[in-house]
ZAROKOL-681898 format. One line per 10 residues: their letters; for each residue x, y, z of N, C-alpha, C, O. Coordinates in steps of 0.1 Angstrom, whole numbers, padded with zeros to 4 digits. Layout:
a) X,Y,Z,X,Y,Z,X,Y,Z,X,Y,Z | ...
# end
This chain:
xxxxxxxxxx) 1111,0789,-0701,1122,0787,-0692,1123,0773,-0687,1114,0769,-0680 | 1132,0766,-0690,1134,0754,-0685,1148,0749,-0675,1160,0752,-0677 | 1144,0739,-0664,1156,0741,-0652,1156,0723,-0654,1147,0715,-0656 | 1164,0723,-0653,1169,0707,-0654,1179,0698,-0652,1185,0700,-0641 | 1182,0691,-0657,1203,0687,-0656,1205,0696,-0667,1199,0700,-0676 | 1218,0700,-0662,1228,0711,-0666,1241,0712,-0662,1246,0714,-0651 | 1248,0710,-0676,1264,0701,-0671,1267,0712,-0664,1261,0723,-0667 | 1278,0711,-0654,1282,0725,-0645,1293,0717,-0647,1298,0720,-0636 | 1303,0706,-0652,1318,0709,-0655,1316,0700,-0666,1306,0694,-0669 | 1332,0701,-0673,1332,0689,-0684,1346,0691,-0689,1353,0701,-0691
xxxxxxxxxx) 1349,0677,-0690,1365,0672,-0692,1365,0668,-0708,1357,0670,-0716 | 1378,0662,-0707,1378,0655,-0722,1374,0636,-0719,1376,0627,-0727 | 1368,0634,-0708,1365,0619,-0707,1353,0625,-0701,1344,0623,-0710 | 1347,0631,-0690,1334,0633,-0683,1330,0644,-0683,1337,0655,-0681 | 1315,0643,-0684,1306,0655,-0679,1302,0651,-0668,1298,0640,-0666 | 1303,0665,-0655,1291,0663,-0645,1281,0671,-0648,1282,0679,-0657 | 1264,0667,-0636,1253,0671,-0643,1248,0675,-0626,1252,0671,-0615 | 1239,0685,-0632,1233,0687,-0614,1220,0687,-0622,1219,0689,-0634 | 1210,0684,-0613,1203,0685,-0614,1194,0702,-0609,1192,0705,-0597 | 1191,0710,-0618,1190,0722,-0613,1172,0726,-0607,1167,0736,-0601
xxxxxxxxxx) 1165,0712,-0610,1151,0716,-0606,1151,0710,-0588,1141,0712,-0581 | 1163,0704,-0585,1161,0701,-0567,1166,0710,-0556,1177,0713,-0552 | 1160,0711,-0554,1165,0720,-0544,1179,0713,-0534,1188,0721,-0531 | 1181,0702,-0532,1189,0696,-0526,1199,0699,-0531,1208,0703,-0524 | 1199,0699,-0548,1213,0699,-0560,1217,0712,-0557,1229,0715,-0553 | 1206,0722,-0559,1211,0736,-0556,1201,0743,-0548,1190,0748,-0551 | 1205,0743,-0539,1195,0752,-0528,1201,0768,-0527,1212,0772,-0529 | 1188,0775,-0523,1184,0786,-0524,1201,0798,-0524,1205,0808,-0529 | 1208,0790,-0515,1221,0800,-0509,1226,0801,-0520,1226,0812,-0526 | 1232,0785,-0527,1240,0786,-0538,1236,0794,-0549,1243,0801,-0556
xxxxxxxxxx) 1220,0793,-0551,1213,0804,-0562,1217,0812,-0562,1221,0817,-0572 | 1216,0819,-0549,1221,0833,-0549,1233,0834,-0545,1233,0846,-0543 | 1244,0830,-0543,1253,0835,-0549,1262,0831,-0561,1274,0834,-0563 | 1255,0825,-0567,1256,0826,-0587,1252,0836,-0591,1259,0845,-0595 | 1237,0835,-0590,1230,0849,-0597,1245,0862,-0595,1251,0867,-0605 | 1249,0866,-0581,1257,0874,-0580,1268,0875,-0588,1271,0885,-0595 | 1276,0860,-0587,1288,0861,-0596,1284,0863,-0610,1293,0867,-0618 | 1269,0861,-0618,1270,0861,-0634,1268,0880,-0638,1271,0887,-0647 | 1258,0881,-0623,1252,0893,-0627,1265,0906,-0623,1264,0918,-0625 | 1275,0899,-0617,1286,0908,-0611,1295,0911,-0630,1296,0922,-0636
xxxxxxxxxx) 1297,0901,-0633,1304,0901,-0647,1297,0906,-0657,1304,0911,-0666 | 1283,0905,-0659,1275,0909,-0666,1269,0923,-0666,1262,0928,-0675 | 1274,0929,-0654,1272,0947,-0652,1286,0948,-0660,1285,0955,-0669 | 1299,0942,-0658,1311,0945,-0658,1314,0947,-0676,1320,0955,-0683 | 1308,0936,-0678,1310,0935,-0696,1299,0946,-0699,1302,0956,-0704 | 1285,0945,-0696,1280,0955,-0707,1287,0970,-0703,1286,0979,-0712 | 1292,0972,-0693,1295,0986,-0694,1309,0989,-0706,1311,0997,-0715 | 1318,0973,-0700,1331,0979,-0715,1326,0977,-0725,1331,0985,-0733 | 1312,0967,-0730,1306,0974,-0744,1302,0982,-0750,1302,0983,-0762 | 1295,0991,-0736,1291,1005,-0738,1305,1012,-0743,1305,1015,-0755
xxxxxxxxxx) 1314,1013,-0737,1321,1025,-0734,1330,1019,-0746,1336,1028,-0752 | 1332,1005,-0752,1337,1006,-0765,1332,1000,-0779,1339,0995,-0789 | 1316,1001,-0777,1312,0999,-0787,1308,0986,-0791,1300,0984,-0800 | 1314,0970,-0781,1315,0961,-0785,1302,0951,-0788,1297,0944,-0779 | 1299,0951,-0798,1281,0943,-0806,1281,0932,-0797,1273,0932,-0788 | 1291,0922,-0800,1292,0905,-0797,1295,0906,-0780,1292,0895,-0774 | 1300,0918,-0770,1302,0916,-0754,1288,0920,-0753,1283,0913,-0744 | 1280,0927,-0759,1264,0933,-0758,1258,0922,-0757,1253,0918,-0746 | 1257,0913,-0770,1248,0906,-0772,1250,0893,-0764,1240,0886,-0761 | 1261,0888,-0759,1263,0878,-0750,1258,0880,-0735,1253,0872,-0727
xxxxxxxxxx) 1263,0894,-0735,1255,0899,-0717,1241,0895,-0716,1237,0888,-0707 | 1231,0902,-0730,1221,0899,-0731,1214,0887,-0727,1204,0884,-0720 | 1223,0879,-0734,1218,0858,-0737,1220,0859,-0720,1209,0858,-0715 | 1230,0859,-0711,1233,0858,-0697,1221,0860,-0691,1215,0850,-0686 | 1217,0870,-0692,1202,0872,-0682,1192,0859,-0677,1186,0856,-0667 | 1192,0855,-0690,1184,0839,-0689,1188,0832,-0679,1180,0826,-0672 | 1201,0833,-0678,1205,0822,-0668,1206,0830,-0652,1207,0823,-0643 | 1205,0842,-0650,1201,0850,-0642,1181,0844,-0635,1176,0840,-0624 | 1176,0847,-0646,1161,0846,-0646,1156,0828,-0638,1148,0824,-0630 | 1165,0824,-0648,1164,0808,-0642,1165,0806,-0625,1156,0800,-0619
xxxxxxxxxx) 1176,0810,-0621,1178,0807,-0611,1169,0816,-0600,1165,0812,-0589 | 1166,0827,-0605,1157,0835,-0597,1141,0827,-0597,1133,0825,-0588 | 1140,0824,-0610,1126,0817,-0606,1129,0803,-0595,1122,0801,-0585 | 1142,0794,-0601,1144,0784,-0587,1144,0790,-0577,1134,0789,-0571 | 1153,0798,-0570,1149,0807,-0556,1133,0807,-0549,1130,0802,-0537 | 1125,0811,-0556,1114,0816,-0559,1105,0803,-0558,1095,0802,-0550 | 1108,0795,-0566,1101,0781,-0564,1104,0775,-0553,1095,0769,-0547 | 1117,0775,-0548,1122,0770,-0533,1113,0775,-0524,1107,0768,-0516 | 1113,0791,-0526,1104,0793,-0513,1089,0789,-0510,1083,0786,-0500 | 1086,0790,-0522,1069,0784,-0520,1071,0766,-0517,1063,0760,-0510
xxxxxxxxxx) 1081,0761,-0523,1080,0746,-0514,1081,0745,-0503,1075,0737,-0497 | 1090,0754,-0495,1093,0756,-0480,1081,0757,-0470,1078,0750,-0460 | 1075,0768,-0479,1062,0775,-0471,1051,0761,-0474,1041,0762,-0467 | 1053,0753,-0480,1045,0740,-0485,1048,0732,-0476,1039,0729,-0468 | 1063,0725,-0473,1067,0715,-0470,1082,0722,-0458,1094,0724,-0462 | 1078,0724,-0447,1091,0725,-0435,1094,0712,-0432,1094,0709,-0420 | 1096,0702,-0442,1108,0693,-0440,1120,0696,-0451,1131,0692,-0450 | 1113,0704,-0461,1123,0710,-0471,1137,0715,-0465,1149,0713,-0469 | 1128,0725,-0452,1137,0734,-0453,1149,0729,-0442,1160,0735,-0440 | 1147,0718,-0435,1155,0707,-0429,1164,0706,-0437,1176,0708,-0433
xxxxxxxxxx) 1162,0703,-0448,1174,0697,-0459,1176,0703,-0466,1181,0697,-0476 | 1176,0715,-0466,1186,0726,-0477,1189,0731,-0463,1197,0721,-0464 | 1191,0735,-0454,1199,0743,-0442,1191,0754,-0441,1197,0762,-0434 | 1179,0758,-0445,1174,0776,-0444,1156,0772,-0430,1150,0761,-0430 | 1154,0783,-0423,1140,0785,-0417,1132,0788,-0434,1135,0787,-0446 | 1123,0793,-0426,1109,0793,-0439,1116,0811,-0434,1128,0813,-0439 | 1114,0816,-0430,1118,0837,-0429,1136,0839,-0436,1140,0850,-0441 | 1146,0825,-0436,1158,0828,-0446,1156,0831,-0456,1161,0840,-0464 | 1145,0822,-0459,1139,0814,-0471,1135,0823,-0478,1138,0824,-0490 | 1128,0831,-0471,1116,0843,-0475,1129,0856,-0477,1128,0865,-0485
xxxxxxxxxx) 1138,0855,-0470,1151,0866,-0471,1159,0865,-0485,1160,0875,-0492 | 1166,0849,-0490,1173,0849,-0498,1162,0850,-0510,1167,0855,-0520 | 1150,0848,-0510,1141,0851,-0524,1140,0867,-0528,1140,0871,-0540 | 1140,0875,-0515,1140,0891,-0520,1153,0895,-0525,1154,0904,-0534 | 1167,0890,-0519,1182,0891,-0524,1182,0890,-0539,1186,0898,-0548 | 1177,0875,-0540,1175,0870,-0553,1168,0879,-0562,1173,0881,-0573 | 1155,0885,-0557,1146,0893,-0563,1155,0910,-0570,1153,0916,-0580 | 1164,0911,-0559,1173,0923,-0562,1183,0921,-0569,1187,0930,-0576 | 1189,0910,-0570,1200,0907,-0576,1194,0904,-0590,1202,0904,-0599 | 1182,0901,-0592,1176,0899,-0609,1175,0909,-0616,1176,0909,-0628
xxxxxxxxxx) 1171,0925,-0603,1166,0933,-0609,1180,0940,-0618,1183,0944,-0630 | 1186,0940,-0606,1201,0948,-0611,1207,0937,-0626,1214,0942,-0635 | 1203,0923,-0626,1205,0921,-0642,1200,0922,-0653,1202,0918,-0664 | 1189,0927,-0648,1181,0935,-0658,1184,0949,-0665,1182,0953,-0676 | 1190,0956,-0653,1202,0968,-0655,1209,0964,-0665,1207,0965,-0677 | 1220,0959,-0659,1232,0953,-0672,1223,0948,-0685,1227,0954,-0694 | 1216,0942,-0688,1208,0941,-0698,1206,0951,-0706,1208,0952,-0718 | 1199,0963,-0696,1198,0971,-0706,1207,0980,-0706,1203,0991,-0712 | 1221,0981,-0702,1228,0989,-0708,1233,0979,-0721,1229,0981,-0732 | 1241,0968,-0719,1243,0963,-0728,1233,0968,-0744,1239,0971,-0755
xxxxxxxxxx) 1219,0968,-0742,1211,0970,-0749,1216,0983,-0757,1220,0983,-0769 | 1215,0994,-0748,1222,1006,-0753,1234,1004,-0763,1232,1006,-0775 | 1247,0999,-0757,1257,0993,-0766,1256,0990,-0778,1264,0993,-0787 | 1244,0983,-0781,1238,0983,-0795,1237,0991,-0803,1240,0990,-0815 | 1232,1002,-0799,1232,1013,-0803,1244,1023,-0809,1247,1034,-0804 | 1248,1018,-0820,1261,1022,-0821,1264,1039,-0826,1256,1043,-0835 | 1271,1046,-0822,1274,1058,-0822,1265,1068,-0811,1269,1080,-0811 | 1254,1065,-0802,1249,1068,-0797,1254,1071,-0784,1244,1075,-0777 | 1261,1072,-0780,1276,1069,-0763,1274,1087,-0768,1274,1094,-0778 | 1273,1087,-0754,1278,1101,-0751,1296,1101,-0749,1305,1093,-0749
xxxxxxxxxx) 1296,1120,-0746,1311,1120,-0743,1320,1112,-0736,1316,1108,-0725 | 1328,1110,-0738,1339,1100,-0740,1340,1103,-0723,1336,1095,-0714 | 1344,1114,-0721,1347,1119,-0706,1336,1117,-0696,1338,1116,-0684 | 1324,1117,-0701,1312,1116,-0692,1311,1098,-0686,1311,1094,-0675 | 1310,1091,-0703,1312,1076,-0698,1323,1071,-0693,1321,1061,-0687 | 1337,1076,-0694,1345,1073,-0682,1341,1074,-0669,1344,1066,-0660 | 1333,1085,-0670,1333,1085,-0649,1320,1075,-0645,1319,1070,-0634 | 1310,1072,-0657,1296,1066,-0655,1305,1055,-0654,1302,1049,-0644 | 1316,1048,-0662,1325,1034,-0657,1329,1035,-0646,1322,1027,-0639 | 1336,1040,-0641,1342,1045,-0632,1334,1043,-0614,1339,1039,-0603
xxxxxxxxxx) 1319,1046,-0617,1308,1046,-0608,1303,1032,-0607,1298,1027,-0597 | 1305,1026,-0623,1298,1015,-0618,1306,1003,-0613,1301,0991,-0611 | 1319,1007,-0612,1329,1003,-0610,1327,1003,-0591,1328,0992,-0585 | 1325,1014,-0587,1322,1013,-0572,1307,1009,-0571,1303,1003,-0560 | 1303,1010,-0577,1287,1001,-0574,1289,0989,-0572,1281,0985,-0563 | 1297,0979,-0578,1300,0969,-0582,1306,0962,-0566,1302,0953,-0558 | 1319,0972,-0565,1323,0969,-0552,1311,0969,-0539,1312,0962,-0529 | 1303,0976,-0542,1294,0980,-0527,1284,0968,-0527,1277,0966,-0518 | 1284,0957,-0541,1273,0953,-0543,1279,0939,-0532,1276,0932,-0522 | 1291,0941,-0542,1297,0924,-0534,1301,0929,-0518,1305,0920,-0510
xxxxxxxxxx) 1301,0940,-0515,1302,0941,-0500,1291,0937,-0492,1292,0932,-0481 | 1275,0941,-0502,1263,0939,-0493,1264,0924,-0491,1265,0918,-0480 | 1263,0918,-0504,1263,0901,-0502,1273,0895,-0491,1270,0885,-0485 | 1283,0903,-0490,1291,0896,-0480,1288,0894,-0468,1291,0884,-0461 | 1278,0910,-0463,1274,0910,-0447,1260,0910,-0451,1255,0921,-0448 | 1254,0902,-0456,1237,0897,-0460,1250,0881,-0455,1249,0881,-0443 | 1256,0872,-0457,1256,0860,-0453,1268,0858,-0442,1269,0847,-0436 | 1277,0867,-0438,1281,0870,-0425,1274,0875,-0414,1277,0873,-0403 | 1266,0882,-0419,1253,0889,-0404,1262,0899,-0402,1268,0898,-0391 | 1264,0909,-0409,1276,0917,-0402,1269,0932,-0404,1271,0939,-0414
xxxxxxxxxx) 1262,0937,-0392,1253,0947,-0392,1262,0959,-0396,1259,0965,-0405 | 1275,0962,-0388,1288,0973,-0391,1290,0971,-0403,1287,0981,-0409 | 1295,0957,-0412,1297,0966,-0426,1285,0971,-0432,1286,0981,-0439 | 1270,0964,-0430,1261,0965,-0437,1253,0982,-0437,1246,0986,-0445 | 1258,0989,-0424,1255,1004,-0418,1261,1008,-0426,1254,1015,-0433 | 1273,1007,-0431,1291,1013,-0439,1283,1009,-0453,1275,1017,-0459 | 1285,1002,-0455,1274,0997,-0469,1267,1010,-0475,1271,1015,-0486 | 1255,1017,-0466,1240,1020,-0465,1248,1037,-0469,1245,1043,-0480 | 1258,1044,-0457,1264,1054,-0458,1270,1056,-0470,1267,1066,-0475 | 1279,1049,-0476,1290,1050,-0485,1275,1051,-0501,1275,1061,-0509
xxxxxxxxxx) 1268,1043,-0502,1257,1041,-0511,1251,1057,-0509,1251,1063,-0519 | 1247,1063,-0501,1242,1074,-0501,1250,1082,-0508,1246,1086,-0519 | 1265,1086,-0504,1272,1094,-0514,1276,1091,-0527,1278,1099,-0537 | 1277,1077,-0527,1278,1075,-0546,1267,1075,-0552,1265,1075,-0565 | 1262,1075,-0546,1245,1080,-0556,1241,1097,-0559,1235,1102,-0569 | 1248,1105,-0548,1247,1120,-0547,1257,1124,-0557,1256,1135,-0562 | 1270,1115,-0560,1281,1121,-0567,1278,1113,-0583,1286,1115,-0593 | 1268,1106,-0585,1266,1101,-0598,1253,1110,-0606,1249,1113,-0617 | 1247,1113,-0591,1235,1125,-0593,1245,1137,-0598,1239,1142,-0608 | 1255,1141,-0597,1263,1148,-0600,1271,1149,-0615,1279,1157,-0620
xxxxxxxxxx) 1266,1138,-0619,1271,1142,-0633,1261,1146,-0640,1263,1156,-0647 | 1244,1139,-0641,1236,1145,-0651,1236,1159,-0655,1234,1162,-0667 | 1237,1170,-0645,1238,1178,-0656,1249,1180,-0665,1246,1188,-0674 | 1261,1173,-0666,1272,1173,-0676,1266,1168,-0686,1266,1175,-0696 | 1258,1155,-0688,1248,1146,-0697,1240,1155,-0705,1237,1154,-0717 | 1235,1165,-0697,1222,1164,-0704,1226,1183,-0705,1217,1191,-0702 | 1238,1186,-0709,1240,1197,-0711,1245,1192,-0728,1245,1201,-0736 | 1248,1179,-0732,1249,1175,-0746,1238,1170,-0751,1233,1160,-0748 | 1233,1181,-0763,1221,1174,-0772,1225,1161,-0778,1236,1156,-0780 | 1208,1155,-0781,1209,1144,-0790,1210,1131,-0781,1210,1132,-0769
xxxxxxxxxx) 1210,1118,-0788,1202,1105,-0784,1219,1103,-0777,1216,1098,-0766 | 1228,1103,-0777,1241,1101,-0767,1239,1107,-0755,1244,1101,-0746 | 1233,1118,-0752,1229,1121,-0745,1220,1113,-0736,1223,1110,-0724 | 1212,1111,-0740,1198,1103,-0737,1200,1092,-0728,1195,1089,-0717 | 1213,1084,-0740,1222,1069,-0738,1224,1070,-0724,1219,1065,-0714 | 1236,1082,-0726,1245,1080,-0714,1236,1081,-0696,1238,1076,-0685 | 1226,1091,-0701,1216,1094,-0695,1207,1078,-0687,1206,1075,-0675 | 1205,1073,-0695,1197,1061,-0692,1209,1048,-0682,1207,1042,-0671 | 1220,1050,-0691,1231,1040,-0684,1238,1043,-0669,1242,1035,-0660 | 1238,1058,-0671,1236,1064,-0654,1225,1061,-0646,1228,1059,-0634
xxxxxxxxxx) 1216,1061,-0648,1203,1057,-0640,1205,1039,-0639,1201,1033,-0629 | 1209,1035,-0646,1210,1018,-0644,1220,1015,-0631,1219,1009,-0620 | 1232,1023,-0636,1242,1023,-0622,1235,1029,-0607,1234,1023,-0596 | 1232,1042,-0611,1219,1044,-0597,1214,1033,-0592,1217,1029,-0581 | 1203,1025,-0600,1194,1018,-0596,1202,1006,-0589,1198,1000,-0579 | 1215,1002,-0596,1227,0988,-0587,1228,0995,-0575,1229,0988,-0565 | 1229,1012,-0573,1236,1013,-0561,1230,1008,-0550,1235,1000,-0541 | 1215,1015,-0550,1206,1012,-0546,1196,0999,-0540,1190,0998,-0530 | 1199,0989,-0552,1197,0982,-0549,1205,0972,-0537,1200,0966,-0528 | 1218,0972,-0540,1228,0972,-0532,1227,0974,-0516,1231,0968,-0506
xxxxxxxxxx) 1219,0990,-0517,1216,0994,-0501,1201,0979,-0498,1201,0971,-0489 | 1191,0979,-0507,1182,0973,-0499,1191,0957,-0496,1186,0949,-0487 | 1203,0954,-0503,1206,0940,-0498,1212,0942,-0485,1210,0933,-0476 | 1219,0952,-0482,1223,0957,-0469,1215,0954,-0458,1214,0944,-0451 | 1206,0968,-0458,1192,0963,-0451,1185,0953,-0450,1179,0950,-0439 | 1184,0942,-0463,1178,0930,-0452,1188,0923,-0446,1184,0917,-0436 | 1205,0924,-0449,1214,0921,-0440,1216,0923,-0428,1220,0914,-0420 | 1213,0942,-0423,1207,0937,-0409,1196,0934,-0404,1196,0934,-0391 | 1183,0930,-0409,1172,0925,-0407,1175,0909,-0404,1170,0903,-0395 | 1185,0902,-0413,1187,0888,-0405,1194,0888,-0398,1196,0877,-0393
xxxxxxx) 1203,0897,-0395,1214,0900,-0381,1207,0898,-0374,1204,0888,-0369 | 1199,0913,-0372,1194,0914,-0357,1183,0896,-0356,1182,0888,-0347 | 1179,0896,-0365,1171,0878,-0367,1174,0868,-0358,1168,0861,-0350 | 1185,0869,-0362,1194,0857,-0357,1201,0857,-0348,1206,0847,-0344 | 1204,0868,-0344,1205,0877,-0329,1189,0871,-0316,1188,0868,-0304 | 1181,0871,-0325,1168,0867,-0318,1168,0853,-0310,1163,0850,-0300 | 1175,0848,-0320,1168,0828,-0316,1176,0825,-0303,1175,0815,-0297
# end
């Protein structure tokens, strides 16, 4: 895994370059919310690969993770410099406990592209998709997962304990109502079965994960409520 300069625009006369190993260039905030925007698009495509089959939206999701992973290990690296050096954290804007906050976000937001990963993975698997009507609603779910995810991020850096409670509730019932299809899944024999089976448990595990970004959302509320 290598973090370095890495053009982030380019014209027909210039490239610009950030340097991605400083923390200064990209500090911990901006990390995470990239990770979010690739891994938001990257749940979004492997599911239309699943649901139509597509090899090359599969295999591209896949290559994405890297760039997911990268920035999680910078996160990750930031924090142990922090915890090294509190003049760092002067100069990116975070305490050493943000610090320690936006690394576990980051830590969740990796996991969940590890999800999309492996559905995409699935996608590979051609002919293997369960019922047509089952993976609509598994779209359909991850479709609200998606929304609840970008709701947690929003009140994880607004401090906004009300949407983050609304978050936590709403996450309980789309998890009970996605719990609600396996037995439709797994009332069809065979490895489609299996599929759709596995790709439902990935959308679970986003919802989910989603609730713990909530919760540390209000954990730096009330935080910052503190000082």
């Amino acid at each position: 895994m290598v973090i370095g300069p890495e053009v982030i625009e380019e014209t027909a006369n210039s490239i610009v370059l950030h340097d991605l190993s400083d923390p200064v260039e990209l500090p911990q905030k901006k990390c995470v919310r990239r990770m979010h925007l690739i891994v938001d698009t990257m749940h979004r495509d492997a599911m239309i690969a699943y649901a139509q089959g597509d090899l090359e939206l599969a295999n591209d999701v896949i290559e994405r993770d890297q760039d997911v992973d990268r920035l999680y290990w910078m996160t990750y690296k930031q924090y142990n410099l922090i915890q090294k050096d509190r003049s760092l954290a002067e100069r990116v804007g975070v305490d050493i406990h943000e610090s320690m906050s936006l690394m576990l976000v980051a830590r969740l937001i990796e996991r969940i592209g590890d999800h999309a990963e492996k559905i995409a993975k699935h996608a590979l698997s051609s002919g293997k998709r369960g019922p047509a009507a089952e993976v609509g609603a598994i779209e359909k779910l991850s479709q609200e997962a998606l929304v609840l995810l970008t709701k947690a991020m929003e009140s994880y850096f607004l401090r906004d304990i009300g949407s983050a409670n609304d978050i936590i509730d709403k996450a309980e019932g789309l998890v009970h109502k996605a719990e609600g299809l396996l037995p439709d899944l797994q009332a069809h024999n065979g490895k489609g079965a299996v599929s759709s089976s596995s790709v439902l448990d990935s959308v679970i595990r986003t919802i989910m994960y989603a609730t713990d970004i909530a919760e540390l959302a209000i954990n730096e509320s009330m935080r910052s409520g503190e000082k």
